[in-house]
N, CA, C and O atoms as CSV, one atom per row, in Angstrom:
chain,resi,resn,atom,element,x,y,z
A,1,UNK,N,N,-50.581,-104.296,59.534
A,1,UNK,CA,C,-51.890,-103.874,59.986
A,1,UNK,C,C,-52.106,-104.405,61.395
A,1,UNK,O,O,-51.829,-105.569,61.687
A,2,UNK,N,N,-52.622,-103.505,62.291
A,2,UNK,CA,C,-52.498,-103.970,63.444
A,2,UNK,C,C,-53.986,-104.766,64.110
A,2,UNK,O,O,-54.734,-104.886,63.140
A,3,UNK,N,N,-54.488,-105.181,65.019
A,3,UNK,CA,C,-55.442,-105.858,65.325
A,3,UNK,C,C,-56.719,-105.478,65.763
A,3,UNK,O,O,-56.879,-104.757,66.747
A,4,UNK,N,N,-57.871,-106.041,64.910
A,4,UNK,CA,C,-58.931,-105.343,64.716
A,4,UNK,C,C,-59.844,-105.839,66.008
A,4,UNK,O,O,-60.154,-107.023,66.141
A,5,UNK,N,N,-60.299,-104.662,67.076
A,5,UNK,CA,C,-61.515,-104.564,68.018
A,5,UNK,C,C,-62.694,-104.309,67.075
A,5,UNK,O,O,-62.722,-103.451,66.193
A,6,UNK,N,N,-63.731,-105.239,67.409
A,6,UNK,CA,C,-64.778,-104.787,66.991
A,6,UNK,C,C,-65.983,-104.687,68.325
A,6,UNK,O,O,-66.046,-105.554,69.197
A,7,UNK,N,N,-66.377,-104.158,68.307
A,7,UNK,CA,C,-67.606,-103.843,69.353
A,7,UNK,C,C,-68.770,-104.590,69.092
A,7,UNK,O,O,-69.454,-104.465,68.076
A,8,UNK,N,N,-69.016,-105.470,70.139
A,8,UNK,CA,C,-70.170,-106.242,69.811
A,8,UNK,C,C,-71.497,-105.813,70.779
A,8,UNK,O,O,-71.405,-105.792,72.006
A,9,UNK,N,N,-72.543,-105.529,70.169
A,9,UNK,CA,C,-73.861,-104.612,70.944
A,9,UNK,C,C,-74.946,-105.495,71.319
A,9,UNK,O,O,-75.088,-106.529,70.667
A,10,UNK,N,N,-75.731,-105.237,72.276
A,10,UNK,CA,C,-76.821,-106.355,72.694
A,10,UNK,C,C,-78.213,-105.502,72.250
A,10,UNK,O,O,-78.283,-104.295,72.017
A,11,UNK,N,N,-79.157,-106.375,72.212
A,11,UNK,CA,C,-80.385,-105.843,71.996
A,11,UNK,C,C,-80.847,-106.191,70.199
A,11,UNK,O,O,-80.713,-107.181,69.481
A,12,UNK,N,N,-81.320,-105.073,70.033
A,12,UNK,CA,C,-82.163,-104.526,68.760
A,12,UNK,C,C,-81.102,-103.814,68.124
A,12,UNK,O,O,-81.031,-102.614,68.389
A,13,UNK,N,N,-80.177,-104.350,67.263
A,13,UNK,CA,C,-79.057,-103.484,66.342
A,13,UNK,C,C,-79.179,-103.292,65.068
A,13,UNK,O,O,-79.990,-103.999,64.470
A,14,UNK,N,N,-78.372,-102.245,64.296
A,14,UNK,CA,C,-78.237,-102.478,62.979
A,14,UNK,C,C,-76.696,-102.730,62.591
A,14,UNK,O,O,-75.723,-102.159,63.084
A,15,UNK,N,N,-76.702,-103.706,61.606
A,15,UNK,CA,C,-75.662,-103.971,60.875
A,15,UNK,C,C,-75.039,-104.319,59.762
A,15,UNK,O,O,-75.840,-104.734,58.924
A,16,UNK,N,N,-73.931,-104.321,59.407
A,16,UNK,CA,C,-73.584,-104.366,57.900
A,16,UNK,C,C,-74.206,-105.148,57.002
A,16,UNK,O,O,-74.204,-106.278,57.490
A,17,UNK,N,N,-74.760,-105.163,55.912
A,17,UNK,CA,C,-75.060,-106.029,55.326
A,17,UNK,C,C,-74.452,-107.340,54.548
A,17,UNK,O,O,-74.850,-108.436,54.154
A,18,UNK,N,N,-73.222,-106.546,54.565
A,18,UNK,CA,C,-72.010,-107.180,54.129
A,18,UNK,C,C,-71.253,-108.238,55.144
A,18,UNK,O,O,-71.042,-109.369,54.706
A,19,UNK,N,N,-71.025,-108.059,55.877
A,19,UNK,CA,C,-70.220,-108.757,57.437
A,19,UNK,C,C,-70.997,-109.075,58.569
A,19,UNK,O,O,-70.653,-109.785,59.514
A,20,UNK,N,N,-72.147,-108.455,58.388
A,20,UNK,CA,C,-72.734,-108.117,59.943
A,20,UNK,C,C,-71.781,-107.795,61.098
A,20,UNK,O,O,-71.529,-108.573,62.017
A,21,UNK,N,N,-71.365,-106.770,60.975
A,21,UNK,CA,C,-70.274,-105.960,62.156
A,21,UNK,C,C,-71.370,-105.274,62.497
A,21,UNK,O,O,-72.230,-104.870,61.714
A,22,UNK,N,N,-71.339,-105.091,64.080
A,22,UNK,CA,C,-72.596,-103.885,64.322
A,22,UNK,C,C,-72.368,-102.769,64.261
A,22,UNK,O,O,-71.209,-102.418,64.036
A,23,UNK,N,N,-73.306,-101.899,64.426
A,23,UNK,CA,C,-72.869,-100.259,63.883
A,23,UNK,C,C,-73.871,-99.771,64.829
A,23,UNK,O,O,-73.377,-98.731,65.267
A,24,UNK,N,N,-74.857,-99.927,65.310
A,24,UNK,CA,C,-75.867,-98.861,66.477
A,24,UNK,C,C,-77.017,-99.750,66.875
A,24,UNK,O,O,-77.301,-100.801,66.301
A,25,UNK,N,N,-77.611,-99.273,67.837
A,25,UNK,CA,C,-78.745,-99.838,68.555
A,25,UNK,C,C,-79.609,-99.620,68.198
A,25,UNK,O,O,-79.336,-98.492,67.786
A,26,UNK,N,N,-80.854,-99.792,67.897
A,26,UNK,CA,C,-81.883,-99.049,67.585
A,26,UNK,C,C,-82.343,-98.172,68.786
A,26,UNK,O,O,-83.210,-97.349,68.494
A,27,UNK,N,N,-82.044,-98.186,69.718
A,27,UNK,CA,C,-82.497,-96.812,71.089
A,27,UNK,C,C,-81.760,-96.004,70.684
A,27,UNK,O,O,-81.325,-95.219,71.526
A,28,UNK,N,N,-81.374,-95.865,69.473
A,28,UNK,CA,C,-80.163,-94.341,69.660
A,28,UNK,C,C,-80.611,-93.946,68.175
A,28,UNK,O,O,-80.004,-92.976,67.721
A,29,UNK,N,N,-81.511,-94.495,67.391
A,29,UNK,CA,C,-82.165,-93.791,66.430
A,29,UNK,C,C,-82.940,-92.140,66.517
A,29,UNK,O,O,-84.104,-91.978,66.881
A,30,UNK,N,N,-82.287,-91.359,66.226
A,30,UNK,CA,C,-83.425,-89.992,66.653
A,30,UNK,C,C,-84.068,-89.776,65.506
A,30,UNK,O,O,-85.016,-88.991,65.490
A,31,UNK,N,N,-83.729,-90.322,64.560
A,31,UNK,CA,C,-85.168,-89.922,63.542
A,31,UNK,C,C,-84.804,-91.068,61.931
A,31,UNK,O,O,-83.737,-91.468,61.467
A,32,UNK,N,N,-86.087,-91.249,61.534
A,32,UNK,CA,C,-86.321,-92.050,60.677
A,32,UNK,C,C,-87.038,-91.400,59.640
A,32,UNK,O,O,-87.914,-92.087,59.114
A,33,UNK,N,N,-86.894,-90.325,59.247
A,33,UNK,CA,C,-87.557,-89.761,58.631
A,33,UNK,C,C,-86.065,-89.291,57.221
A,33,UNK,O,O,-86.463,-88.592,56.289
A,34,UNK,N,N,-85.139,-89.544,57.209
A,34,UNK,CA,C,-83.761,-88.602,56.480
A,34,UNK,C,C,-83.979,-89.658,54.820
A,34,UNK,O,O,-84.501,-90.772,54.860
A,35,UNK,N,N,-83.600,-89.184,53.839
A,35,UNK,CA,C,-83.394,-89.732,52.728
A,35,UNK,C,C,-81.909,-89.476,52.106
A,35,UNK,O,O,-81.093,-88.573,52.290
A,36,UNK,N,N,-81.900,-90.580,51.341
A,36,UNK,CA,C,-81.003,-90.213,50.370
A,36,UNK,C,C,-80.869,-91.500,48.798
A,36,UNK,O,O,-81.700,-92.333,48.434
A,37,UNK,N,N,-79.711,-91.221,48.293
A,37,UNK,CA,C,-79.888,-92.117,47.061
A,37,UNK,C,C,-80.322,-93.160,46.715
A,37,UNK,O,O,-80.555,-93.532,45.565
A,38,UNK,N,N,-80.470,-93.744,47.747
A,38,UNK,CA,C,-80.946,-95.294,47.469
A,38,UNK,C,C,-82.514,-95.547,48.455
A,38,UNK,O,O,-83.142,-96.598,48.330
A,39,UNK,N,N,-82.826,-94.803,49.087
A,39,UNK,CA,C,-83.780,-94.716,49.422
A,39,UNK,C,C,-83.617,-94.157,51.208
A,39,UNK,O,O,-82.911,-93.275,51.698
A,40,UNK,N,N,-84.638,-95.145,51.856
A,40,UNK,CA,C,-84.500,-94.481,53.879
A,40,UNK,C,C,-82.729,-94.130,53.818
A,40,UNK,O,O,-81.769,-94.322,53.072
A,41,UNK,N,N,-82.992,-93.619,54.883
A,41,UNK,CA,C,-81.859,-93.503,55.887
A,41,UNK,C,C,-81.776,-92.712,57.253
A,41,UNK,O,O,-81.698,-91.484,57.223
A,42,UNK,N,N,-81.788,-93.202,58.105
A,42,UNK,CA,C,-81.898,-93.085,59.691
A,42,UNK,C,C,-80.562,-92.153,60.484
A,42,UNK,O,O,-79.401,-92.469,60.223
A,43,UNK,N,N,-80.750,-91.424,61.099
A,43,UNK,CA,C,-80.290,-90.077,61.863
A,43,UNK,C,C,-80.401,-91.018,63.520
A,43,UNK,O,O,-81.452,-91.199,64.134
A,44,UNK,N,N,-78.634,-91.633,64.076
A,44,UNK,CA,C,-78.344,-91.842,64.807
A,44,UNK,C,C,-77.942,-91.077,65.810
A,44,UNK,O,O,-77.060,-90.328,65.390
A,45,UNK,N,N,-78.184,-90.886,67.044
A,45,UNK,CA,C,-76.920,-90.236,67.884
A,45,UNK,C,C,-75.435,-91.163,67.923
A,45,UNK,O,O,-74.570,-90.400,68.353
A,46,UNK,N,N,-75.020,-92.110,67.719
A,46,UNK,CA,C,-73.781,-92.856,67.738
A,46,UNK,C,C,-73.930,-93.996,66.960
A,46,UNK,O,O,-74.949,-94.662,66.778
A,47,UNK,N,N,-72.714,-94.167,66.482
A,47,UNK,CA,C,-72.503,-95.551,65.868
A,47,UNK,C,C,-70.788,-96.476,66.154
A,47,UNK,O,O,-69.653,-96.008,66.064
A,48,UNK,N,N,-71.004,-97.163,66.326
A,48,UNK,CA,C,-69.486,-97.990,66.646
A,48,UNK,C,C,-69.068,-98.816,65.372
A,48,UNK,O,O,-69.877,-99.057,64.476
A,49,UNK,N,N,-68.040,-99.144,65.351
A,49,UNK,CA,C,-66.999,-99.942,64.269
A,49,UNK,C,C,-67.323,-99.218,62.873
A,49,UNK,O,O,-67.791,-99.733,61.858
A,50,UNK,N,N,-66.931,-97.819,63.105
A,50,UNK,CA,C,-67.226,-97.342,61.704
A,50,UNK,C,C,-65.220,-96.717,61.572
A,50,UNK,O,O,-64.262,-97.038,62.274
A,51,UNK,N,N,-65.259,-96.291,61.032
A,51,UNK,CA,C,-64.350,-95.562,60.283
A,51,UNK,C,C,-64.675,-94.263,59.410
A,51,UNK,O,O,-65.722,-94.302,58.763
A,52,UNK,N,N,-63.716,-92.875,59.309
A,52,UNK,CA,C,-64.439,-91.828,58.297
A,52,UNK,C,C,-63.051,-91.597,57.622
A,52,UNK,O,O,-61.909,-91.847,58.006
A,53,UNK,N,N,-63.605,-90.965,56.350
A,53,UNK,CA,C,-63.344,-90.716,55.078
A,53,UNK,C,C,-62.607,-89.138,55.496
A,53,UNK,O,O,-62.280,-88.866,56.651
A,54,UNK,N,N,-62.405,-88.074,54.179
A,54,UNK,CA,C,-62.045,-86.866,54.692
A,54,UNK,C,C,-63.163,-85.930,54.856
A,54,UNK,O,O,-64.199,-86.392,54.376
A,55,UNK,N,N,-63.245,-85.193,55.186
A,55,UNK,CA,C,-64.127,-84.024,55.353
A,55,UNK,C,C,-64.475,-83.153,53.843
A,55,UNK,O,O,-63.757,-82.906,52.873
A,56,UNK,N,N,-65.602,-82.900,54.084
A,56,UNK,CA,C,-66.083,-82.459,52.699
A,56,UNK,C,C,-67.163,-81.017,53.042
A,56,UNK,O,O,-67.612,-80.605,54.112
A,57,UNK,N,N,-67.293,-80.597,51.870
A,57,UNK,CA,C,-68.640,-79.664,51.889
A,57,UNK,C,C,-69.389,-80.334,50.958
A,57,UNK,O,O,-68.845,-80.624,49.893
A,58,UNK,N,N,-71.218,-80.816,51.269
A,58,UNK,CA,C,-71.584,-81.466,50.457
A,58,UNK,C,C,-73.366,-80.649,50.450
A,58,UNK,O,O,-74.154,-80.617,51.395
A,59,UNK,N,N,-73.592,-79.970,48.784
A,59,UNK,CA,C,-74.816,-79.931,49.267
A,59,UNK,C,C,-76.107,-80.852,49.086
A,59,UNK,O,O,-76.563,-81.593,48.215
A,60,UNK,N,N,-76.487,-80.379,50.478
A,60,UNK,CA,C,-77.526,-81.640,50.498
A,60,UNK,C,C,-79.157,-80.391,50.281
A,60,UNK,O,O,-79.226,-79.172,50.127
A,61,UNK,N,N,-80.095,-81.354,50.365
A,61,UNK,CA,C,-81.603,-80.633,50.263
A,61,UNK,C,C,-81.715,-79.643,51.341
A,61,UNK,O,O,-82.292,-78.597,51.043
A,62,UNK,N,N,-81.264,-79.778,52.560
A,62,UNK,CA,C,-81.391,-78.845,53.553
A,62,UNK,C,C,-80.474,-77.886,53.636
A,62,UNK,O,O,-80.489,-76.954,54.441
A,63,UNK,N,N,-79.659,-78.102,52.803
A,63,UNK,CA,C,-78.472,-76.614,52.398
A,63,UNK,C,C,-76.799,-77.314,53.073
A,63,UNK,O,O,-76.552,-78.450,53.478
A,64,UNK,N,N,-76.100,-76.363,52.988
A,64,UNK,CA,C,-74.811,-76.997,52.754
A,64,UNK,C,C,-74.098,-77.652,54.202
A,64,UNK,O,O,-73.905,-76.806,55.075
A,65,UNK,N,N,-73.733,-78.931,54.505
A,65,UNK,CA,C,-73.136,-79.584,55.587
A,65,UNK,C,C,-71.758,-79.528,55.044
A,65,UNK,O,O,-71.452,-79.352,53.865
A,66,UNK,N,N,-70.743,-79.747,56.338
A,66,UNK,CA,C,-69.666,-80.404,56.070
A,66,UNK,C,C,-69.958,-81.737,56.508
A,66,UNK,O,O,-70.441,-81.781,57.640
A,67,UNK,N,N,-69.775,-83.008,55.837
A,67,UNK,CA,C,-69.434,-83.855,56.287
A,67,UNK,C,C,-68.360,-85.191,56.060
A,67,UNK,O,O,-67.519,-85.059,55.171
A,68,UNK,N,N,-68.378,-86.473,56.853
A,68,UNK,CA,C,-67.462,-87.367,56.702
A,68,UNK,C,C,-68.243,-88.714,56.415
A,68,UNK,O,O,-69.114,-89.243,57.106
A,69,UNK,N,N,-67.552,-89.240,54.882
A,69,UNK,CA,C,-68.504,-90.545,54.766
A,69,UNK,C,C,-67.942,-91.677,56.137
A,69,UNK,O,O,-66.919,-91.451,56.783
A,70,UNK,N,N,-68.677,-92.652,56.328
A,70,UNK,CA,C,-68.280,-93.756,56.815
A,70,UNK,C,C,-68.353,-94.973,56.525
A,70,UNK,O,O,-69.333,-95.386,55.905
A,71,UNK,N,N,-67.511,-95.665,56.842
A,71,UNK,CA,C,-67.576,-96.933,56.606
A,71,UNK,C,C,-66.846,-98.151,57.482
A,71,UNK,O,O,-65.865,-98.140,58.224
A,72,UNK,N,N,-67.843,-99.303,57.030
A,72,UNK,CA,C,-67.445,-100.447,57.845
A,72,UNK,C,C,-66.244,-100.891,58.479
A,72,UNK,O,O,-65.472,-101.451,57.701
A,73,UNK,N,N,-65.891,-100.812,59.571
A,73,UNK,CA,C,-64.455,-101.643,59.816
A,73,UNK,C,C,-64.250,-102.706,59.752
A,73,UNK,O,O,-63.054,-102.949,59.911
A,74,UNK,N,N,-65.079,-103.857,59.523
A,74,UNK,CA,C,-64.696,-104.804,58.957
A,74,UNK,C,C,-64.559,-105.413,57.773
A,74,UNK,O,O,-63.877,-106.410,57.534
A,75,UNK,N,N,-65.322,-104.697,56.927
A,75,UNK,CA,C,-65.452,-104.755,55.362
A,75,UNK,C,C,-65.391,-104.177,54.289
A,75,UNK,O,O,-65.458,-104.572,53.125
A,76,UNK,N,N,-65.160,-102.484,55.090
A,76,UNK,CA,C,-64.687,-101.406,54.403
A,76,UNK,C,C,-65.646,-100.632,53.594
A,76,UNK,O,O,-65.380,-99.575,53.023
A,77,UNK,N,N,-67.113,-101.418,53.588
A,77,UNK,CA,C,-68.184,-100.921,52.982
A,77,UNK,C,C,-68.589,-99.281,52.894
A,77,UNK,O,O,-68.951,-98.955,54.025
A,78,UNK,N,N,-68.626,-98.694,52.425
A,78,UNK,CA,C,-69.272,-97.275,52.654
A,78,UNK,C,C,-70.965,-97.334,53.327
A,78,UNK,O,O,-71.833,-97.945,52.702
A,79,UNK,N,N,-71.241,-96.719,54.482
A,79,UNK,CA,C,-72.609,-97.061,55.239
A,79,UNK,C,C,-73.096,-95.955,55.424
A,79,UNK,O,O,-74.295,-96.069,55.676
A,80,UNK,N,N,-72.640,-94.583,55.424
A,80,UNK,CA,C,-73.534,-93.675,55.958
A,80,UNK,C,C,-72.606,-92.433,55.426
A,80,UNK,O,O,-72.134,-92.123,54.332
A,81,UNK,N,N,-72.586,-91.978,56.506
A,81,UNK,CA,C,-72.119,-90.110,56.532
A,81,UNK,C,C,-72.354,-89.572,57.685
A,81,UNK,O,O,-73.419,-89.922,58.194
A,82,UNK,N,N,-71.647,-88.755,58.335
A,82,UNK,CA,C,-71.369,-88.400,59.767
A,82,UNK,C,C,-71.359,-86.829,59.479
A,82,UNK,O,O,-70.480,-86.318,58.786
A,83,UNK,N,N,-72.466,-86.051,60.098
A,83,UNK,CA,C,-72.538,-84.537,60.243
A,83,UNK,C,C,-71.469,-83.668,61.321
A,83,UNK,O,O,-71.542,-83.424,62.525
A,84,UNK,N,N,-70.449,-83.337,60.255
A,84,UNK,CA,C,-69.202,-82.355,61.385
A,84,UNK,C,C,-69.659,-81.257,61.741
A,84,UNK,O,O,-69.506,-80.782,62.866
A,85,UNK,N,N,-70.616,-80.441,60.297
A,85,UNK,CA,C,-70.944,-79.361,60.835
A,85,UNK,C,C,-71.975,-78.540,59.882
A,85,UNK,O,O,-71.849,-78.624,58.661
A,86,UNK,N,N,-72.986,-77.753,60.461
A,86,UNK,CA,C,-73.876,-77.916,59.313
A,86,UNK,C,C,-74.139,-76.115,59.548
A,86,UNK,O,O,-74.365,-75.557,60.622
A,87,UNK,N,N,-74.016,-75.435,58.092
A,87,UNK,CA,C,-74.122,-74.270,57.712
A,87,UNK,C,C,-75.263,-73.658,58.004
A,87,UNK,O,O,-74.939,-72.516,58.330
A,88,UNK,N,N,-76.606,-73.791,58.082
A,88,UNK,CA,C,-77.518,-73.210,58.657
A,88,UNK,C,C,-77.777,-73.781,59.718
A,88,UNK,O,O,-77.509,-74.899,60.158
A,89,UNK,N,N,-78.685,-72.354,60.350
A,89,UNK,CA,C,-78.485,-72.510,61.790
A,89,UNK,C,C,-79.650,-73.510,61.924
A,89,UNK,O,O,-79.196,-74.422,62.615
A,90,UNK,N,N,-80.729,-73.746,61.654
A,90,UNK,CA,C,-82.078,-74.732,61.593
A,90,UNK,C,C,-81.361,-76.242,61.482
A,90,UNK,O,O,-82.001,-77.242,61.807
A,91,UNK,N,N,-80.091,-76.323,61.035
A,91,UNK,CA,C,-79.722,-77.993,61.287
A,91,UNK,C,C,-78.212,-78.003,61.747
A,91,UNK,O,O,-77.287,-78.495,61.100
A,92,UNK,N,N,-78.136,-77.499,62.737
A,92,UNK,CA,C,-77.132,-77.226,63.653
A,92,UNK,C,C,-77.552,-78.571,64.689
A,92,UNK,O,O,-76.566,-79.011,65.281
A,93,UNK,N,N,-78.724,-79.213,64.965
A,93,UNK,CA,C,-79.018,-80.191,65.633
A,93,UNK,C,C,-78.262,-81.697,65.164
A,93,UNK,O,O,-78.036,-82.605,65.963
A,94,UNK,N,N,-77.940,-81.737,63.728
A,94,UNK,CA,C,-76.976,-82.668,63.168
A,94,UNK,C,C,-75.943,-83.055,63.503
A,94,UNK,O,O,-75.619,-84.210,63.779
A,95,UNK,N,N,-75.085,-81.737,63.509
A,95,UNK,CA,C,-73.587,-81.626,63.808
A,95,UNK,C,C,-73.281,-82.785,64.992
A,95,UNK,O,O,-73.847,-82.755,66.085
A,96,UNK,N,N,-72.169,-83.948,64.558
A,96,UNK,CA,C,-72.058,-84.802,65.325
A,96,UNK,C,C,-72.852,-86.015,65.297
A,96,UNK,O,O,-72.620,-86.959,66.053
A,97,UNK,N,N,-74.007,-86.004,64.236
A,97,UNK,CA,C,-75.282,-87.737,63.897
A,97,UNK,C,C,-74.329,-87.943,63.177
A,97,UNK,O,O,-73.345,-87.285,62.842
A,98,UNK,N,N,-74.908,-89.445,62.850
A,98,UNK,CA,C,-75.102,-90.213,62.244
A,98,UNK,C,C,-75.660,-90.529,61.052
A,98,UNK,O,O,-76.869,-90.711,61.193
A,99,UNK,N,N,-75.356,-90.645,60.138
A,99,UNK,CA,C,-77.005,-91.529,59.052
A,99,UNK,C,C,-75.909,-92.640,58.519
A,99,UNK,O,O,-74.780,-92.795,58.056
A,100,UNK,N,N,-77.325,-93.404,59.017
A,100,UNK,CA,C,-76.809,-94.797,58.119
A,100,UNK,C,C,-77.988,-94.790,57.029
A,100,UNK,O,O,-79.114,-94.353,57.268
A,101,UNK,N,N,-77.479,-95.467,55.493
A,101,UNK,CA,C,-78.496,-95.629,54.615
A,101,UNK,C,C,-79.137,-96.927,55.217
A,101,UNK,O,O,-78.586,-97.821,55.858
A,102,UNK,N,N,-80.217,-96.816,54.907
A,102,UNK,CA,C,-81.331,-98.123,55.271
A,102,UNK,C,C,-80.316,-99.225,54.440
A,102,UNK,O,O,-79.577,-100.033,55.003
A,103,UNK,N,N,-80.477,-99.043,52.835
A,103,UNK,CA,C,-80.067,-99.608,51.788
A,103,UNK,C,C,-79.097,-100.859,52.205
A,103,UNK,O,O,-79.373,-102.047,52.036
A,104,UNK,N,N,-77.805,-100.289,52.833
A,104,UNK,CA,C,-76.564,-100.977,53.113
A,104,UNK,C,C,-76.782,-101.551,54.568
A,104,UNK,O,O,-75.715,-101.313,55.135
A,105,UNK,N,N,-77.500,-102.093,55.329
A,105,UNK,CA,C,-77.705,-102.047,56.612
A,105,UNK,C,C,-78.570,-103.254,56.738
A,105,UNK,O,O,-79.333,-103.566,55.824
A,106,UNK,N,N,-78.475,-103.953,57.857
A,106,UNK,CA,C,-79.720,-105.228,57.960
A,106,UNK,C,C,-80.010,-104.424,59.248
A,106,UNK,O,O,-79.261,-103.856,60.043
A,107,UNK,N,N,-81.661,-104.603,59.171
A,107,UNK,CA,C,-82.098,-103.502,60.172
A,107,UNK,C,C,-82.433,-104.945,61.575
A,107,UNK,O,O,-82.477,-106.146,61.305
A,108,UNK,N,N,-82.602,-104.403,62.848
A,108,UNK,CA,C,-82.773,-105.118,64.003
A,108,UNK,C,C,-83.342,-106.644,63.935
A,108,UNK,O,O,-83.090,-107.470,64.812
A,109,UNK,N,N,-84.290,-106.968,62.570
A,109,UNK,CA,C,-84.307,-108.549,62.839
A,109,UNK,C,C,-84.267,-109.127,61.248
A,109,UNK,O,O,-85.036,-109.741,60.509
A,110,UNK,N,N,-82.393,-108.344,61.140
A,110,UNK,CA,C,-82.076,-109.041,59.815
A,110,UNK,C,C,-82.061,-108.906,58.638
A,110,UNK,O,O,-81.297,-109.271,57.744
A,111,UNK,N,N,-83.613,-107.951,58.716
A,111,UNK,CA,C,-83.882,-107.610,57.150
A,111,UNK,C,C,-82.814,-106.659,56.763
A,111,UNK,O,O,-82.065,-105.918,57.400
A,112,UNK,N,N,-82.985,-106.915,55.555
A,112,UNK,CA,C,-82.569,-106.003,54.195
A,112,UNK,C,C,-83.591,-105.126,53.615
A,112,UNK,O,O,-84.686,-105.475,53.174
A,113,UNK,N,N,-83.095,-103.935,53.671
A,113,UNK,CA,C,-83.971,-102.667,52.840
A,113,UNK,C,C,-83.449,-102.937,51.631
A,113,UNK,O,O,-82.318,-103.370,51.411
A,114,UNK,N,N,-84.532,-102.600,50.620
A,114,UNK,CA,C,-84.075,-103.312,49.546
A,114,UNK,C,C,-84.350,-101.325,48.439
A,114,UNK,O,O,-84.289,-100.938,47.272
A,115,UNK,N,N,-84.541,-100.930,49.349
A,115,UNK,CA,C,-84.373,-99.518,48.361
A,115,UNK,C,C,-85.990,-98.651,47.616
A,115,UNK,O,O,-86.916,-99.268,47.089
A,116,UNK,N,N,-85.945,-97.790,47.716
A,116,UNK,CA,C,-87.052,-97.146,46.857
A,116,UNK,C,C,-87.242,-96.296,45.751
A,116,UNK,O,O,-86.401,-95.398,45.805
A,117,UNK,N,N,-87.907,-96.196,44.866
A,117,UNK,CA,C,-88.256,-95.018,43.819
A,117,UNK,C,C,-88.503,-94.149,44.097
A,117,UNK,O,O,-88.298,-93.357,43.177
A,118,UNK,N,N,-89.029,-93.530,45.247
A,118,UNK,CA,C,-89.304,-92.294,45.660
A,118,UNK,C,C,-88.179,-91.567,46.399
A,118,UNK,O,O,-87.696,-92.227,47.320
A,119,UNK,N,N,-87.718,-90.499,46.222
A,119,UNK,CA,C,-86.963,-89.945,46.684
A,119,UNK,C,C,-87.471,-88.451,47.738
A,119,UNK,O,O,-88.632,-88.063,47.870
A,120,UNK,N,N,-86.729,-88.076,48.122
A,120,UNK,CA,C,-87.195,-86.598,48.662
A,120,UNK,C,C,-87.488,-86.740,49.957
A,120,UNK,O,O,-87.342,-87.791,50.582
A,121,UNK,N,N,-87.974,-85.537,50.476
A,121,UNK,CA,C,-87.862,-85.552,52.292
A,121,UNK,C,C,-86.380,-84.636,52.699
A,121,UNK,O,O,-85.980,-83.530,52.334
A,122,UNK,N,N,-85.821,-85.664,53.612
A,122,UNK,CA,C,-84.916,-84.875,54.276
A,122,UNK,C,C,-83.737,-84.650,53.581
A,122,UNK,O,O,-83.734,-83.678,52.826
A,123,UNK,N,N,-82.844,-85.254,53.654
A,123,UNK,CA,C,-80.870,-85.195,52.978
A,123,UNK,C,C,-80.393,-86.164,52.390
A,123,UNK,O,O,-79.566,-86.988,52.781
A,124,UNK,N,N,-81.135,-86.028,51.046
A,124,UNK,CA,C,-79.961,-86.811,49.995
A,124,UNK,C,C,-79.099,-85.756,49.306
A,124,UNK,O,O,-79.455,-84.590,49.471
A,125,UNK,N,N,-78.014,-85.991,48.554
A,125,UNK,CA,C,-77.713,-85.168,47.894
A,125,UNK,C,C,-77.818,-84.706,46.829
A,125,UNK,O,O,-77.778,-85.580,45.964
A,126,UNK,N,N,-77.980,-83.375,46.321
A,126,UNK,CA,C,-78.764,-82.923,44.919
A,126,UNK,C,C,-77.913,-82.517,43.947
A,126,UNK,O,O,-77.925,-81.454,43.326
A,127,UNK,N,N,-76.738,-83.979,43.804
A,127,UNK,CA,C,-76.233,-84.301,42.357
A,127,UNK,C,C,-77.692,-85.242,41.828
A,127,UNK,O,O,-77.743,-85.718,40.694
């Protein structure tokens, strides 16, 4: 195995909950409004020290994406899901975000989302 770069970010970040490896800034959040299984989850333009999974068709509430899970490079955690490409034309603005789950993530000063009962809103998936 060869030798691991990790990217270290200044400011207001989010990061693993597991390692604290960073994964995005909070200035590069475009929306806070996305859901899924475990509760929030936030719609990045970029994230660093991730890694992806294979490509999938997955349907979500807003109709069918392809996408790629991701996960931690330092801990291997599963953190989000990365939009390759999204079947209707109304979320064609995706193609290429981010979402990190709130859930798995210590948000800019540390905390832990600890998850919600309410579901619904934007893109969880409707297994």
């Amino acid at each position: 195995m060869g030798r691991l770069f990790v990217i270290t970010l200044e400011g207001s970040i989010y990061s693993c909950k597991h390692c604290q490896t960073h994964f995005a800034a909070a200035a590069d959040i475009i929306s806070k409004s996305f859901h899924c299984r475990h509760g929030k989850a936030y719609l990045f333009d970029k994230a660093v020290n991730i890694t992806v999974g294979e490509k999938e068709e997955r349907m979500m509430m807003t109709g069918l994406h392809t996408v790629v899970d991701i996960f931690c490079v330092g801990c291997g955690s599963i953190v989000g899901w990365k939009y390759e490409a999204a079947h209707e034309k109304s979320q064609k603005y995706k193609e290429g975000k981010i979402i990190l789950e709130r859930y798995k993530v210590l948000g800019p000063d540390g905390s832990n989302y600890m998850g919600s009962q309410e579901l619904g809103g934007s893109d969880a998936d409707d297994a």
